[in-house]
C-alpha positions in Angstrom: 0.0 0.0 0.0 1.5 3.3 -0.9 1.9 6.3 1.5 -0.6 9.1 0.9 1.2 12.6 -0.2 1.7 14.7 3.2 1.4 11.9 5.6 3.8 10.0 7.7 4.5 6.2 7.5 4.4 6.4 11.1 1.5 9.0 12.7 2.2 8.3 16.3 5.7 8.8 15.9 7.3 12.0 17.0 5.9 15.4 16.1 8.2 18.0 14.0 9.8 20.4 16.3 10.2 18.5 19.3 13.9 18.3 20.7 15.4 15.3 22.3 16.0 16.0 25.8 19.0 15.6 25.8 19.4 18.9 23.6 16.9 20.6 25.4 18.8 20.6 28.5 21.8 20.9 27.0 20.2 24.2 25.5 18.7 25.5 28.7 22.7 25.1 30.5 24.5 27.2 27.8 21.4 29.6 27.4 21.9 30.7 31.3 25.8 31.2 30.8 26.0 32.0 26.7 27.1 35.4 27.5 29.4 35.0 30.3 31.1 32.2 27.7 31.2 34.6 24.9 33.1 37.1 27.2 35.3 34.7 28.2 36.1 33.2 24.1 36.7 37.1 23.6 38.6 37.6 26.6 41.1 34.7 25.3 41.0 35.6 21.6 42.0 38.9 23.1 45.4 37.5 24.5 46.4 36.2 21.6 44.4 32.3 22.0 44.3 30.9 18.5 41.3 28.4 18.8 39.4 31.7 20.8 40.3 33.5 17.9 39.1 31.2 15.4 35.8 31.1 17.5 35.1 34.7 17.4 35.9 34.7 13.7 33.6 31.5 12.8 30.4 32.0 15.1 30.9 35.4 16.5 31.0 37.3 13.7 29.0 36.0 10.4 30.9 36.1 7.5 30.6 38.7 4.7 29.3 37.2 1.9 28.0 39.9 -0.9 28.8 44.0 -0.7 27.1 46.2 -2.8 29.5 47.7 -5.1 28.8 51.1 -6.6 29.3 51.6 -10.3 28.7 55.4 -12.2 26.8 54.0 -15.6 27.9 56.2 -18.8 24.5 57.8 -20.4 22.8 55.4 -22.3 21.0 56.7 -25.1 21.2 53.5 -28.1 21.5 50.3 -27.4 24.7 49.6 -28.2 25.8 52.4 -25.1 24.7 49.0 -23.0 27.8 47.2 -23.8 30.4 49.9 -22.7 28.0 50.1 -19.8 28.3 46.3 -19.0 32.1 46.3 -19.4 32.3 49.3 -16.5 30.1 47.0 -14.7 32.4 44.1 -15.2 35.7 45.9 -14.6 34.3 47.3 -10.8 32.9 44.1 -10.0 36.2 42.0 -10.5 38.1 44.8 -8.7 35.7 44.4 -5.9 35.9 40.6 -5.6 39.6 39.9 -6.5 41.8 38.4 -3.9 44.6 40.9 -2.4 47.9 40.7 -4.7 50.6 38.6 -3.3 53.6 40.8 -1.8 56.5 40.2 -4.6 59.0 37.7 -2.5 56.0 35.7 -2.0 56.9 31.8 -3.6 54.6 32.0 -6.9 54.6 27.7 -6.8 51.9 26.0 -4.8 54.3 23.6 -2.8 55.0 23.7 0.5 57.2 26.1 2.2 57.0 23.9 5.8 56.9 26.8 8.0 59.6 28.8 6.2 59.4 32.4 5.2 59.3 33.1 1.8 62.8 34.8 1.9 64.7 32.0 3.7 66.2 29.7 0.9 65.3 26.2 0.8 67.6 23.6 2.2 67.3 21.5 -1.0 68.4 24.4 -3.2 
């Protein structure tokens, strides 16, 4: 017999949006204390504590993931004015979302460095 559309195969089973108890009272202990723990994560991240830091950076603060970026359109008056248009809009955007240049003595090859600066020679060289 096949399910009908919108109902479960099992309709005494568990209703949606019920926690396991477990979580719940897991939830209610952090709730009471979330902010005196955040105080403390920022506290550490503060004096330099790299997992703190990476805390803060990961669930304090969301990440950024679309700016608006302002472009000044030339007058369009025929259509083809849309394709220099489009191309000013191309140009800004990629500006906007290019990753930082690298500093010039920065190693252009994807291997490894193991922990050396860029300027120390390799030991195999």
């Amino acid at each position: 017999m096949p399910f009908q559309k919108g109902q479960s195969g099992n309709p005494a089973g568990r209703p949606r949006g019920i926690v396991n108890r477990a979580t719940a009272l897991a939830q209610n202990l952090l709730s009471e204390r979330a902010e005196g723990i955040a105080r403390k994560v920022i506290a550490l991240a503060e004096e330099g504590d790299m997992a703190a830091i990476r805390v803060c950076m990961e669930r304090l603060v969301p990440p950024i993931k679309h700016q608006p970026v302002a472009v000044e359109l030339p007058p369009l008056e025929k259509a083809a004015d849309s394709v220099e248009a489009l191309a000013s809009i191309a140009v800004r955007s990629r500006r906007a979302t290019s990753p930082q240049p690298r500093p010039p003595n920065w190693p252009r090859s994807s291997r490894c460095t193991w922990g050396r600066s860029p300027a120390e020679p390799s030991k195999s060289a």
